[in-house]
N, C-alpha and C positions, 0 to 999 in steps of 0.2 A: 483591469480584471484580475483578482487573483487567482490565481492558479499552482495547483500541488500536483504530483507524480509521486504514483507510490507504487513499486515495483516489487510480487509478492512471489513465490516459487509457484507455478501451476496446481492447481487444486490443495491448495494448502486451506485456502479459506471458503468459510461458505458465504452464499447469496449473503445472507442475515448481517454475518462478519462485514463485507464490504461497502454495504448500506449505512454502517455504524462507524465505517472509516470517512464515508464522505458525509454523513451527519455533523460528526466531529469536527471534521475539517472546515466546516464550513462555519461551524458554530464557531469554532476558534477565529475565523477571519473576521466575522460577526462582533463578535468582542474589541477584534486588535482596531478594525477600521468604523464600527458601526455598523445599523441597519442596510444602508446602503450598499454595503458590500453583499449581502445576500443573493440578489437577484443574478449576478454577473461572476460568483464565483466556480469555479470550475474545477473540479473534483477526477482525476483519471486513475482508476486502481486496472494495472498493465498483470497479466499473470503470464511469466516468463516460463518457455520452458524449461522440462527437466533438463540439468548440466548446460542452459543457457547463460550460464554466473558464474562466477569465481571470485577469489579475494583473494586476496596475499599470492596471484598467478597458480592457483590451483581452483578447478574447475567443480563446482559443487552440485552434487544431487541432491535427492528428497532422502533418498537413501544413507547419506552421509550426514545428511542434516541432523536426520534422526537418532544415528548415532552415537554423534556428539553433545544432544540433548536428553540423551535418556528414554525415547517414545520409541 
């Protein structure tokens, strides 16, 4: 069965957005293994809370995110 994890910052995406990630994903395994992966493949989009992530051992908000992006 394939299966993805895709772990996004809380309220970052909407309904539409996430729907369009396991669309994809699924289509993508569709391609790599065939039809038959379709029916069994499993799609989990996890929304972490805020300051439940870090990188580089510094601990990240939506707040921080944003500032580093320019929104």
């Amino acid at each position: 069965m394939p299966f993805a994890n895709f772990k996004v910052p809380s309220g970052t995406l909407t309904t539409e957005q996430m729907e369009r990630i396991v669309t994809a994903t699924t289509e993508l395994y569709v391609d790599l293994y065939g039809e038959r992966a379709r029916a069994t493949t499993m799609v989990l989009v996890e929304e972490v809370p805020d300051g439940g992530w870090g990188i580089g051992g510094e601990v990240l908000t939506l707040a921080k995110l944003q500032r580093t992006s320019g929104g």
